[in-house]
Each structure stands twice: as C-alpha cells, then as structure tokens.
C-alpha positions as CSV (number, residue, x, y, z in Angstrom):
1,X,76.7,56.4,113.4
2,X,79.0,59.4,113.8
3,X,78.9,62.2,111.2
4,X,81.6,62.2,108.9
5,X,84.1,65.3,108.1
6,X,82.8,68.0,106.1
7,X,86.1,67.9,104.6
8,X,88.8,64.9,104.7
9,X,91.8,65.1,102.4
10,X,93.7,61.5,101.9
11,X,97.2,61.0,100.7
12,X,97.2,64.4,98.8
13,X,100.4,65.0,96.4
14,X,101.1,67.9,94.7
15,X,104.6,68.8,92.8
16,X,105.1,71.8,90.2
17,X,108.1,70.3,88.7
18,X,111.1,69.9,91.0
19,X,109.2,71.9,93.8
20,X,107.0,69.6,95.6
21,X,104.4,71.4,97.2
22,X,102.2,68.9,99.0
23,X,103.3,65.8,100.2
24,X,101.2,63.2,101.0
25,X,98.7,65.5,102.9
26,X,96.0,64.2,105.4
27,X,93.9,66.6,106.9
28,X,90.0,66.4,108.5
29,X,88.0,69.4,108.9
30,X,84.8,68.5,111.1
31,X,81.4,70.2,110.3
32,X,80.3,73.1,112.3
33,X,84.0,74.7,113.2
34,X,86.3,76.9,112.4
35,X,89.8,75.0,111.7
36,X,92.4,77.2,111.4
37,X,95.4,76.1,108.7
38,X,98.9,78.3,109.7
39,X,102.2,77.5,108.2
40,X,105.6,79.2,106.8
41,X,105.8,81.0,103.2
42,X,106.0,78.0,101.0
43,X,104.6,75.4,103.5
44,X,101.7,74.3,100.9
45,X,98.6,76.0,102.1
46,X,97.6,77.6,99.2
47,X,98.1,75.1,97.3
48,X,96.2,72.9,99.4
49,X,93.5,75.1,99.2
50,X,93.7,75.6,95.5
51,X,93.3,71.9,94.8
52,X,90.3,71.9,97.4
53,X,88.8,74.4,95.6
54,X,89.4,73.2,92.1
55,X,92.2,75.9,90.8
56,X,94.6,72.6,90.8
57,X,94.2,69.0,90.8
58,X,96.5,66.9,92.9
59,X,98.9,63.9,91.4
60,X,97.2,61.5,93.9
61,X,95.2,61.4,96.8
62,X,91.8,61.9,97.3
63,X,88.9,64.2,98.6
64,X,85.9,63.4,100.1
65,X,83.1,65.8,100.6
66,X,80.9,65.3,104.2
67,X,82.0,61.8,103.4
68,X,81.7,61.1,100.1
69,X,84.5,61.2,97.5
70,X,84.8,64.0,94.7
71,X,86.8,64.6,91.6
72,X,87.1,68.8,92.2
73,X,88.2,69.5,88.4
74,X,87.3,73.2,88.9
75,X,86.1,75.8,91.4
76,X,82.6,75.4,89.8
77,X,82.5,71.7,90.6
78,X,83.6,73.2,94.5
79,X,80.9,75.6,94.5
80,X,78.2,72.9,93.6
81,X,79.6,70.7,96.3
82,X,78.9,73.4,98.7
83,X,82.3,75.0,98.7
84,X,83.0,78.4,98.9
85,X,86.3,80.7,98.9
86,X,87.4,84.6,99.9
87,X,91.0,85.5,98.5
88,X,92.7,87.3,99.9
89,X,92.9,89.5,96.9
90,X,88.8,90.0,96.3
91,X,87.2,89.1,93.1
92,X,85.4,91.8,92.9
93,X,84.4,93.9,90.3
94,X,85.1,97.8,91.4
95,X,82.2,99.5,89.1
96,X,79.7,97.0,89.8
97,X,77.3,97.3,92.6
98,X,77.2,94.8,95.5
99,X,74.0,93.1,93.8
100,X,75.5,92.6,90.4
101,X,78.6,91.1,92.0
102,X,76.8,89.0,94.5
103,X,74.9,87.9,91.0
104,X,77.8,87.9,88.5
105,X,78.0,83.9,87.4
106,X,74.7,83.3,88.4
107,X,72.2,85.7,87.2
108,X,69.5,83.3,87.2
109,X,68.5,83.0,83.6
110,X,67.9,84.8,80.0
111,X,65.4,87.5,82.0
112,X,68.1,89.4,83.6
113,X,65.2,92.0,85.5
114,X,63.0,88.6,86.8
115,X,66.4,87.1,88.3
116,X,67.8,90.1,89.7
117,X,64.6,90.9,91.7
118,X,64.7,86.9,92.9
119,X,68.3,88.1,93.8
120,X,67.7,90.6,95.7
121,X,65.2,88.8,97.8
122,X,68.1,86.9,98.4
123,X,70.8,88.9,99.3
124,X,68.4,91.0,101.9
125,X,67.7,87.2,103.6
126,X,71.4,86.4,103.6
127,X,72.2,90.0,105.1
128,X,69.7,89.3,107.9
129,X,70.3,85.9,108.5
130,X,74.0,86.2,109.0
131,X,74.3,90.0,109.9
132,X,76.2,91.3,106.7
133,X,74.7,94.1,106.5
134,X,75.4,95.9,103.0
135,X,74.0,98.0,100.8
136,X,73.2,96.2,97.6
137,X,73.1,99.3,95.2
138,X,76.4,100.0,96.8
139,X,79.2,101.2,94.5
140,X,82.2,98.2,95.0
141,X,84.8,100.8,95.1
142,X,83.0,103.1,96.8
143,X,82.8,100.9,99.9
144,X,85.3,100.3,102.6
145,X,87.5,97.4,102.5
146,X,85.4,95.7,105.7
147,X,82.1,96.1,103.7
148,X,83.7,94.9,100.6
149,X,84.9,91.4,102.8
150,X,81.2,90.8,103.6
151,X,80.3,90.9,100.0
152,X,82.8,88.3,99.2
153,X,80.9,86.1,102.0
154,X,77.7,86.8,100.6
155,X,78.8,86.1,97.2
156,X,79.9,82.8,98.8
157,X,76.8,82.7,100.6
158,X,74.4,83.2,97.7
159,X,75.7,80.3,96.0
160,X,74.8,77.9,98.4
161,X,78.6,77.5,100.2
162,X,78.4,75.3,103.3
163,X,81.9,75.3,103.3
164,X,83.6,78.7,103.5
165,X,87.5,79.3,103.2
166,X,88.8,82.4,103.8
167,X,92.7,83.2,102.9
168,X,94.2,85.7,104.8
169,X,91.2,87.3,105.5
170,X,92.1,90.0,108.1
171,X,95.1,91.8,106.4
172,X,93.4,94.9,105.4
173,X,90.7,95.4,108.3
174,X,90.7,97.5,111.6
175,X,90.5,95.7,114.7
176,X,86.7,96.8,115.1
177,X,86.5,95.3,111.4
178,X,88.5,92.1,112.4
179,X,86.0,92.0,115.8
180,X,83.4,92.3,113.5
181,X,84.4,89.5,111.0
182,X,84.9,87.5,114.1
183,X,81.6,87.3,115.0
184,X,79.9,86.7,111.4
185,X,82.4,83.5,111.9
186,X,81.4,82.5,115.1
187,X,77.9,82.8,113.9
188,X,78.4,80.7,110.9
189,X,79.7,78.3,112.7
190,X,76.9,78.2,115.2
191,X,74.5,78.3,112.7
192,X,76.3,74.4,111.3
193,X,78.5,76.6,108.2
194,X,81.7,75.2,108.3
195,X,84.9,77.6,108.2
196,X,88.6,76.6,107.2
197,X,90.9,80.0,108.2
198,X,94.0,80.6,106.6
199,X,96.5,83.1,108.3
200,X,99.9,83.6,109.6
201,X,98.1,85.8,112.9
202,X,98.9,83.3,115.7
203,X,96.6,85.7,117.5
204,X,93.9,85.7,115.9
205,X,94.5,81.3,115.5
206,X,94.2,81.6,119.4
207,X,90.5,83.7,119.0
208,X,88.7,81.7,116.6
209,X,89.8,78.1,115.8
210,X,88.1,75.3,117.2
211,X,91.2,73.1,115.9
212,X,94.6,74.0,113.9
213,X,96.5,72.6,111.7
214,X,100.4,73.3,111.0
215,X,102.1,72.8,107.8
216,X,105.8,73.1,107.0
217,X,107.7,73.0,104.0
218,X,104.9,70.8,102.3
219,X,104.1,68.5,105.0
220,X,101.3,68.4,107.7
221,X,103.0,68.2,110.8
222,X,100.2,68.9,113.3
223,X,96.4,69.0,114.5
224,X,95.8,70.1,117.5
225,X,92.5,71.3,119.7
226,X,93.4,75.3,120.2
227,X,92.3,75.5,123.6
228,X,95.3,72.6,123.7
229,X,98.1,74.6,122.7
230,X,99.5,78.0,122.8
231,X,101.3,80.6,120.4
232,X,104.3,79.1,121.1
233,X,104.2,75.4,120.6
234,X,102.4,76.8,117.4
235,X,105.5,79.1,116.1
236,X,107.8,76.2,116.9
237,X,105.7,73.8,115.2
238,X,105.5,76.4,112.0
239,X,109.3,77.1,111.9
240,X,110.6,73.9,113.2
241,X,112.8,75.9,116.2
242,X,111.7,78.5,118.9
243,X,110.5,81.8,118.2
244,X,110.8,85.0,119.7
245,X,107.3,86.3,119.7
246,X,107.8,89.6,120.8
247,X,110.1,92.7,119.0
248,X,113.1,92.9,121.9
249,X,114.4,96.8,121.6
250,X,115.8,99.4,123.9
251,X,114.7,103.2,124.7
252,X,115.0,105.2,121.5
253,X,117.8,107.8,121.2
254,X,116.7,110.3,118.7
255,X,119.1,112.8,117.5
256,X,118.8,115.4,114.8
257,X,116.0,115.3,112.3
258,X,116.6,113.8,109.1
259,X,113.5,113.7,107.5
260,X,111.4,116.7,107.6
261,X,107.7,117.1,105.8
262,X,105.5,120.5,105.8
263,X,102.2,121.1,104.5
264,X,102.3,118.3,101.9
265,X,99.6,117.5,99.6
266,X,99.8,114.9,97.2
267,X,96.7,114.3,94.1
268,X,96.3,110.5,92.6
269,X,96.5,109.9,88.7
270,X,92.8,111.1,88.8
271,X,93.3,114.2,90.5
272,X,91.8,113.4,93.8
273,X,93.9,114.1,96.4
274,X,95.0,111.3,98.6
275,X,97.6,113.1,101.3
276,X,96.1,116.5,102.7
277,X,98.6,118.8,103.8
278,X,100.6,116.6,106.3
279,X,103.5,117.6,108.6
280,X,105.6,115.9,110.6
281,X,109.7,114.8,111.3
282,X,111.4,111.6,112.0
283,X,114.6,111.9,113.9
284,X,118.1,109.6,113.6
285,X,117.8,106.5,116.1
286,X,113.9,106.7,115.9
287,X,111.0,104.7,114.2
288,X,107.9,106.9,113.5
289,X,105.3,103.9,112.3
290,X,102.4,105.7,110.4
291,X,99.1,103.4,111.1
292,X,95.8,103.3,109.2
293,X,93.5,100.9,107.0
294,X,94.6,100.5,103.5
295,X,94.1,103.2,100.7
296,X,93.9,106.2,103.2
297,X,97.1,108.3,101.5
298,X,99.7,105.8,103.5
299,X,100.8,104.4,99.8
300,X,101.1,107.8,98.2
301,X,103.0,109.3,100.8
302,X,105.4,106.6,101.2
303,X,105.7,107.0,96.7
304,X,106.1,110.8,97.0
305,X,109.4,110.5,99.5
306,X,110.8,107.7,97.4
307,X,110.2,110.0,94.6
308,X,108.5,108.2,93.1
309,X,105.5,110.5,92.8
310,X,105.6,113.8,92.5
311,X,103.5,116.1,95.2
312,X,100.8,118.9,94.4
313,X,102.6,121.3,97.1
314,X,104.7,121.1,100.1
315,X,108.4,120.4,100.8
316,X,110.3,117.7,101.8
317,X,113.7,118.3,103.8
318,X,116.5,115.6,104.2
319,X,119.4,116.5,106.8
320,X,118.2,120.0,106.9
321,X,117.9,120.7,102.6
322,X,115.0,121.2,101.4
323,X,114.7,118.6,98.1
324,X,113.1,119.8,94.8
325,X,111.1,116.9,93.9
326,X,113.3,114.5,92.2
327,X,113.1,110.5,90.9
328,X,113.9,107.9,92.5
329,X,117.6,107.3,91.7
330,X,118.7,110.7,93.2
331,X,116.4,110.2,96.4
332,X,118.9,107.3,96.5
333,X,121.6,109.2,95.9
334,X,121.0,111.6,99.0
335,X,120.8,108.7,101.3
336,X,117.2,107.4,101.3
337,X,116.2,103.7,100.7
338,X,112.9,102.5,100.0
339,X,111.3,98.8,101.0
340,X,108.3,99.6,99.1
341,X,104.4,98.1,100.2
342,X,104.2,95.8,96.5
343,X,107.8,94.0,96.3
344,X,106.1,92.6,93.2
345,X,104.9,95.6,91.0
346,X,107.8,97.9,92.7
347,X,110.6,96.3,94.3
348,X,111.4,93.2,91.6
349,X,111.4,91.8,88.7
350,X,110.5,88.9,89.0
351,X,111.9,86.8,85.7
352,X,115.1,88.4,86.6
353,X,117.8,86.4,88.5
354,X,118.1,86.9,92.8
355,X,121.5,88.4,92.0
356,X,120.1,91.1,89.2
357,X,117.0,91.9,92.2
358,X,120.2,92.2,94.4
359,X,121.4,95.4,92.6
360,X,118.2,96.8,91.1
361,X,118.4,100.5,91.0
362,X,121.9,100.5,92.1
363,X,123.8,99.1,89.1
364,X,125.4,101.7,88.3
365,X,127.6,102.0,91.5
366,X,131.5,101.5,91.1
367,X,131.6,98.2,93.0
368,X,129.7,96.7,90.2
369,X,131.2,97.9,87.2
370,X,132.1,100.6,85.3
371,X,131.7,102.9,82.0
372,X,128.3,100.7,81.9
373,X,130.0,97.1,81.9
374,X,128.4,95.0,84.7
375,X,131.0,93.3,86.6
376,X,129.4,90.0,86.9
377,X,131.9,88.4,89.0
378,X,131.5,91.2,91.6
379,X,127.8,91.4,91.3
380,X,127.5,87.1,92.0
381,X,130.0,87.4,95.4
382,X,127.8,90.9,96.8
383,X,124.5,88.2,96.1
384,X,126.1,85.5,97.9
385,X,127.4,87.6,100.6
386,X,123.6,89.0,101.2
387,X,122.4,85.7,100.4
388,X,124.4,84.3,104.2
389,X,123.6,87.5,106.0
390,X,120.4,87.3,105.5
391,X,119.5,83.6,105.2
392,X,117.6,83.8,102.0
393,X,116.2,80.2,100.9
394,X,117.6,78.5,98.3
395,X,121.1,80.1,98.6
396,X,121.3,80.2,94.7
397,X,122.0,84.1,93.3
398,X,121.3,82.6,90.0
399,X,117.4,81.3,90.4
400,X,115.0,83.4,88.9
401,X,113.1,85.1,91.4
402,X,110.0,84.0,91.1
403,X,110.8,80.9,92.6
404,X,111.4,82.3,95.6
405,X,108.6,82.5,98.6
406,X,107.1,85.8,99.3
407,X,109.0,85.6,102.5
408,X,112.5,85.1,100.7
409,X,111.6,87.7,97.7
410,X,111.1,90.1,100.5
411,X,114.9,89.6,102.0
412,X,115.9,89.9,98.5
413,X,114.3,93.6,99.1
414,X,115.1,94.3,102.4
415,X,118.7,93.1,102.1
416,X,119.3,95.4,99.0
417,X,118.3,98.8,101.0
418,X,119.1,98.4,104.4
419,X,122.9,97.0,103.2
420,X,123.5,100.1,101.4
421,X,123.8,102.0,104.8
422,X,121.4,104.6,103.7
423,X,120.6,107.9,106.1
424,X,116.6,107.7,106.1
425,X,114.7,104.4,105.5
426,X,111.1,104.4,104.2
427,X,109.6,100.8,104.8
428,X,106.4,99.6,103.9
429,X,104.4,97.1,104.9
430,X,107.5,95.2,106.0
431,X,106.2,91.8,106.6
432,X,103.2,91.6,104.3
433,X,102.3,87.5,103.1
434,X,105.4,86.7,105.2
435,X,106.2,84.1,107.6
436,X,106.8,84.1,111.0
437,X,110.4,83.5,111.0
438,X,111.1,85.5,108.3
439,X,108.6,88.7,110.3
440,X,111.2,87.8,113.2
441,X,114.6,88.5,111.7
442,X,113.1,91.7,109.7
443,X,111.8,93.3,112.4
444,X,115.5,92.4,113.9
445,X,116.9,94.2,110.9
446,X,114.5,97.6,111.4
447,X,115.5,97.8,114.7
448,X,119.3,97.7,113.9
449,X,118.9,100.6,111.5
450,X,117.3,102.5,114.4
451,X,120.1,101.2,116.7
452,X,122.7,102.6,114.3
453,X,121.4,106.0,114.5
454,X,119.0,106.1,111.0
455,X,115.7,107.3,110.9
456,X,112.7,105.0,110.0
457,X,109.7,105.9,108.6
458,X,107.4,102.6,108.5
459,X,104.3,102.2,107.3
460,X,101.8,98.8,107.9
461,X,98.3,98.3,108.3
462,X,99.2,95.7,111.4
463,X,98.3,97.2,114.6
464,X,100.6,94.8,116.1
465,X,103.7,96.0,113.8
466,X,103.1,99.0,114.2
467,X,102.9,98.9,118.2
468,X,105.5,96.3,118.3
469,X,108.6,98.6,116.0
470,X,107.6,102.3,116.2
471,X,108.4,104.8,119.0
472,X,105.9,107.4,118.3
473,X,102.9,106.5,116.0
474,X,101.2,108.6,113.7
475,X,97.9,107.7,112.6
476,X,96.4,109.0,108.8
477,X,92.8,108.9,108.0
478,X,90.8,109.8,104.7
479,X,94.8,111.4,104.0
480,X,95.0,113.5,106.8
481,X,97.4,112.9,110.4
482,X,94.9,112.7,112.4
483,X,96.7,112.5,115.4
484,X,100.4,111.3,117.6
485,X,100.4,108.5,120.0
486,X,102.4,106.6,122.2
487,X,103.3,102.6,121.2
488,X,101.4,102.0,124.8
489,X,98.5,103.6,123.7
490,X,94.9,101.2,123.8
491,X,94.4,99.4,121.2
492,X,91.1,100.5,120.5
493,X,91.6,104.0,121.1
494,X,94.0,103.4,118.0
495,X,91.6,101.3,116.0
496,X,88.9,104.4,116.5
497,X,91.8,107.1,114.9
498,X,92.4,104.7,112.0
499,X,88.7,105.0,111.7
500,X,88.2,108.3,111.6
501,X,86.2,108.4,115.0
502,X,88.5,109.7,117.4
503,X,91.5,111.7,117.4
C-alpha cells in the first residue's frame, strides 16, 4: 500500500469578494521533500498557504492531512496536525530571549520554572538534532537576522511540526546564511520532515526542490519534478510568456558627479548610530548598487538623502552644491527622486485611490492644479497615461490601492519618480515581494535612467540585483563602506564583505 501525501489539497476555492483568489486548487505534497510553490504577485500562494495553515478557510474543497481529511479552522488546529509555518515577517518577539519565544504559547503549565527547564531540555535536543545552533538566553533583537530564522524553525520544531512551510524565507539572508538554511532543509527532509518553499528565487527553486509547483493568477497550472525543468519553462509557466532572465545593458558612461557624500554620520531615534562616517560619489550615466544584509545603515542612508532624516555630521552635495539638510519636498525640488525600501509605510497610502498615489508628494506642481485646487481632470489623464506606460494591473486610476498586488503598488511607485525626469535617483530595494515579470520591466526602467545620463544610487539586499544593475558596488557593514567592487567580483568574496569578514 503506497503512503499517502503528507499534504493533498482537493478542489480548493477561495474568493474575497469579486477577487477570486484560489480557484479550484489541487495540489499533492509527498512526505519527505521539499516542494517548492512559485508564482506571480497575486497568483494565490499566500492564500493557499493561509487556508493550509488555518488563517482562512476555503469556500469549498478539501484538505487531507498524510491522508486523512481535516477541517483547519485555525493555525492551532495546523499546529496540532503537525503543521508548522515561518513568515516571512517573523513572529517574534524582539525583547524576549530565544527560550521564551521558542516557549511563548506553550509554556507547559501553571509552574512556569518546572516547564521552562523541560524546555530547555528541549530546545538543546532540537538544536543538536537538526543543527540550529542558537543561543537560548539570546536577546531576539540582539541576534542576526540568520539566527533569528532558526529560531522561527525551532519554534516550529518545538511544537511538534512535521510539516514546515516557509514563505519567502531567504529575503533577508547572506548567501553563506541562505547555504546555511539550505542545508538545515536538506537535512529535514532526510531526516522524513516535510518542507513546502515559497519564493519567487527561480534559483534557489532549481537548488532545493524535489518537485514545484506554478500558480498563476489563482490557478495551478503546473507540477513538475525540478530536475525535469529549467528556470525558463518555470518563468514562462509563472508569467504565461517568455522571460528575459538576465538584466541586458551596455558599458556605463559616467559623466560628472551628481551626488557627492563626505564623512557622513547618521544616529537612529535612539541615538545609536547606524551610518559611520561614509564617503563616496555616484556619477550621471552610472548605477552605484550599495550591498549588505538588512539593518546595517543601508535604510538610514538611503532616508537621510531623501531627506527624510536628518544626519549627525557630514555633507551632502548635489550637482556640485553642497545641501543644508532639508525635507523631503525640497530634495525633490533639486532633482532627486526617491523609490523608498517600504512602499507601504513610505511610498503610499494605501486607502487612497492609484491616481492620488500617482501624484503623492508632487500635488502641488502646475500641471495638476493651481492656488491649491486639484485639477482632477488633469490628475485622472497623467494616471491613465502611467497606468499604459507602465502596464499597471487593473488599469483603473480610480481603485483604491490596496487592491493592487505588491508588484502593481510598486509601479504605482516607480512610475511616479522615475516619470518626473529627476537628476539623481535613490531606489531601494526595487523589486522586494515582486514578481518576475514585474522585476523584469523594473530593472528595464533603472537601466533607462542610467542610459539617459542620471545617476542611480540603488540599494537591495539581493546579491543577484545588485550584480545584475550596478556598475561599481559598494558594500556597508555594521554602518561602515567597507569596501568597492567590481559587478564580476565572486560571489562569496561579496557575501564575506556583507559579513563583515573580508574587505
């Protein structure tokens, strides 16, 4: 008798009013693998995975649990069937050591001392067993974001998961930290765990699935073996027409510098200071890509040129003026455009309509009114206009945008400042939650700026990105520039800068 799935979903149908998500989903996830779930912003996978793990319930279907069937009414009824889940936002919390968050939920009992020490038994068994090393009086926010990944698994881990799904679980790690992840999979999986990965990293589908699975716009359109397909038939598959894979641009032509920074030094809310007297230039018709892991000053630096933080010391120079630190509406005024790392918290607002996102922070220009009367005519024709060039889905200016996918609310972004021709573009994390086809056209837009003679300063914790769009690389650690390299350079001679190892 053969063993049955670990997971099998049947028929599943999900709609959230007119938008329907799932439809009519059938997927098998064997025991003992890694399956690997890729698809488009908006294609259904987190919502599939939300109903799996009890956050929703479906409008029909079924799920059936190593073979049998299960009403998942909430993530606790996952968790005792043996289900586990990483976000990829952790649930962690930040003052809390690793034991108390590995604990949190399931502290054993009224004698908090007698169940923490049965606890930490625990924890040291699962941290040997499946090499997740971690210290359990650890601070949460005093740990690395790698370490802080493991203690998500262990959390998963310590409550018995079987199961483990892990949604977009690589976005914040090093390569060595990705490696590293990698192998606490692969042993997992070896050791009969079973692992559903969700990630828009065709790469990284290619290094670690034992099958895949392709959604698009709701639907499951494919299963197939990994070491049966390529990255390719994948993208195709994901978009529904061929891909270009690789970031096609010429030789740089840098010309005069437009963006100059000495000696600056920028403190947090707290105090502590996040950028430590950095220097460097970008030049018209260049992209300078600034690499490292999350949280090492790349955010702040990015908010202080915007202007919208203010440094502790050091200037900033645009076209050859030095700039008394200013907000952001004059920054704009000089000829600098932001595509900020949170489109969310710092690019929209999202109850507002896609033609109000459209002209966020530039209302008050002539072509959209004047003596403080919004031209509403004018401001609906620039939306549509931006809506065409840059094939944002549904074409409707007057849909809140919140309905759009992350991929879509990020054109909404992008379009804004790179149509208002500015001199110096600061971009980060260009491409963050967004889809394949989507990451091709704005990485087609970057490199048009560059083309036109503008200066880009980009900022992304993806190694690839970062290789792929820049033509000289700087790499930050712990807040310092810590070094220049080519876009050739090896990969893990990068990966050991971004660590701090290496320079």
């Amino acid at each position: 008798m053969s063993t049955p799935p670990a997971i099998e979903l049947i028929g599943i149908d999900k709609s959230f009013g007119p938008v329907h998500a799932n439809k009519n989903i059938n997927l098998k996830v064997e025991k003992g693998t890694i399956h690997g779930i890729i698809g488009e912003n908006g294609a259904g996978k987190s919502t599939l995975m939300s109903i799996l793990y009890g956050f929703y319930q479906a409008d029909r279907g079924e799920i059936r649990v190593n073979g049998k069937a299960l009403q998942i009414t909430d993530s606790d009824v996952a968790i005792a069937a043996g289900i586990g889940m990483v976000h990829q936002h952790f649930m962690l919390v930040e003052n809390f050591t690793v034991l108390e968050n590995v604990m949190l939920g399931a502290e054993g009992g009224a004698l908090l001392a007698q169940g923490e020490n049965v606890s930490r038994k625990e924890l040291k068994r699962l941290e040997s067993e499946y090499g997740l090393d971690v210290d359990p009086d650890a601070i949460i926010d005093q740990l690395p974001v790698g370490l802080q990944q493991r203690v998500e698994i262990l959390k998963a881990m310590f409550r018995g998961a079987e199961i483990l799904i892990l949604d977009e679980p690589t976005g914040a790690l090093t390569p060595a930290e990705a490696d590293h992840l990698f192998r606490i999979l692969g042993m997992l999986r070896d050791q009969g765990h079973t692992v559903i990965f969700i990630t828009h990293k065709l790469r990284e589908i290619m290094a670690i699935t034992d099958d895949v699975s392709v959604m698009r716009r709701g639907e499951m359109v494919a299963t197939r073996k990994t070491s049966d397909t390529t990255v390719e038939e994948l993208a195709e598959l994901m978009v529904g027409r061929r891909v270009l894979l690789r970031v096609e641009k010429g030789p740089s032509n840098p010309d005069d510098v437009a963006l100059s920074v000495r000696n600056l030094t920028v403190h947090d809310s707290r105090g502590v200071p996040m950028v430590k007297n950095v220097s460097f230039d970008v030049r018209k018709g260049e992209i300078v890509g600034i690499a490292g892991v999350a949280g090492n000053g790349q955010s702040e630096l990015l908010e202080t040129l915007s202007g919208m933080r203010k440094p502790r010391s050091g200037e900033i120079w645009i076209n050859g003026k030095k700039v008394e630190h200013t907000d952001p509406a004059k920054m704009r005024n000089i000829g600098v455009a932001h595509i900020p790392e949170d489109r969310h918290h710092m690019g929209l607002i999202l109850p507002l309509e896609e033609r109000e996102n459209n002209i966020l922070g530039y209302h008050n220009l002539p072509k959209y009114g004047r003596a403080g009367v919004i031209d509403r005519q004018a401001v609906l024709e620039d939306a549509k206009e931006k809506i065409e060039k840059y094939d944002i889905r549904p074409p409707n200016p007057t849909l809140k945008t919140a309905n759009f996918s992350g991929g879509n609310q990020q054109k909404i972004v992008v379009a804004r400042e790179i149509e208002r021709d500015p001199d110096i573009l600061l971009v980060g994390q260009p491409t963050r939650g967004v889809d394949i086809g989507a990451i091709e056209f704005i990485h087609k837009r970057i490199i048009d700026m560059r083309d036109s003679g503008k200066a880009v300063l980009l900022v992304s914790v993806e190694l690839d990105e970062i290789r792929a769009l820049s033509d000289r690389i700087l790499v930050m650690f712990a807040g310092e520039n810590v070094g220049e390299a080519s876009p050739d350079a090896d990969e893990q001679q990068l990966g050991l800068m971004m660590a701090g190892i290496a320079s």
